[in-house]
Each structure stands twice: as C-alpha cells, then as structure tokens.
Phi, psi and omega in degrees: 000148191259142177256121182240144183264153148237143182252124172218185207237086187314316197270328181251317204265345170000267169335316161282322171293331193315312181312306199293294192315352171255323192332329210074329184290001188279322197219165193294139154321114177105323172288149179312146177311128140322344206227158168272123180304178176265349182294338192266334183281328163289005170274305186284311157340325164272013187257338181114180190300294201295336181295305212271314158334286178301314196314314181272333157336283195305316179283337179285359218272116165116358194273170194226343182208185191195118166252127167287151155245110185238119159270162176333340202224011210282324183314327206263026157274095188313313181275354169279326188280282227296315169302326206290289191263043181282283180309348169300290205304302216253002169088011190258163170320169154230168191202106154241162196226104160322107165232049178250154195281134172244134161233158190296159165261128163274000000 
C-alpha cells in the first residue's frame, strides 16, 4: 500500500478532505489519522516558518506521492508551493485533484 501526504489549502478546502479523511481509503486499519486537526496546525503555525517546515519533513518522509487537492485559492498558499516542491526534490508522485464545487448551468 502507498503511502500518500496531502496538500491542501486548510481554510477553505477542509470539508471536502474532511470525505477523503472518513473513506479509510487513505490508511490501514488501526492506522493513525492521516491528517492534522486545526487546533495541532495552529500550534504549529505559531512555532514559526522552520517549524511548520520540519513539520511537512516529517509527513513527507515514507510518502511515495503527494496528492494536491486544488480548490479555488490553492495555488496562492504558501505551504502547498513548498509540499508541491518539496515533493519534486525528493522524487514522489505528484497527483492533483480538483475539489472546487462545480454547478449545472441550464
């Protein structure tokens, strides 16, 4: 089973990871949550730049891909460029996934 980090834009695109994150399909039975709450990410967010940096090391470090989730604002989210090209430098997939909401037109 492949191990994948995701990047996404936490403030606006939550609710749709929120889906991927009940699926299962991300981990193993038993395994630990993929994802950082928002209360663990604003701890870290408040430790500074090198914090949140090692932080994104540590998640990228045993992953084989990195799926993007790109919502409307994802591009211009400073810690998404840095997992994007994190994930280059170290040689893993990269994978994006449209998650802004589309509606029908008549």
């Amino acid at each position: 089973m492949r191990k994948v980090f995701f990047s996404f834009h936490y403030s606006k695109d939550i609710r749709r990871v929120v889906q991927v994150r009940n699926s299962w399909v991300v981990r193993n039975s038993g395994e630990s949550q993929p994802f950082l709450d928002k209360a663990d990410w604003e701890t870290i967010k408040r430790s500074g730049k090198k914090s949140i940096e090692n932080w994104i090391e540590k998640q990228l470090k045993g992953t084989s891909v990195t799926v993007v989730l790109i919502g409307a604002e994802t591009a211009s989210r400073e810690w998404v460029g840095y997992e994007i090209k994190r994930s280059y430098e170290l040689g893993k997939g990269i994978v994006g996934i449209s998650v802004v909401s589309q509606r029908l037109v008549e």
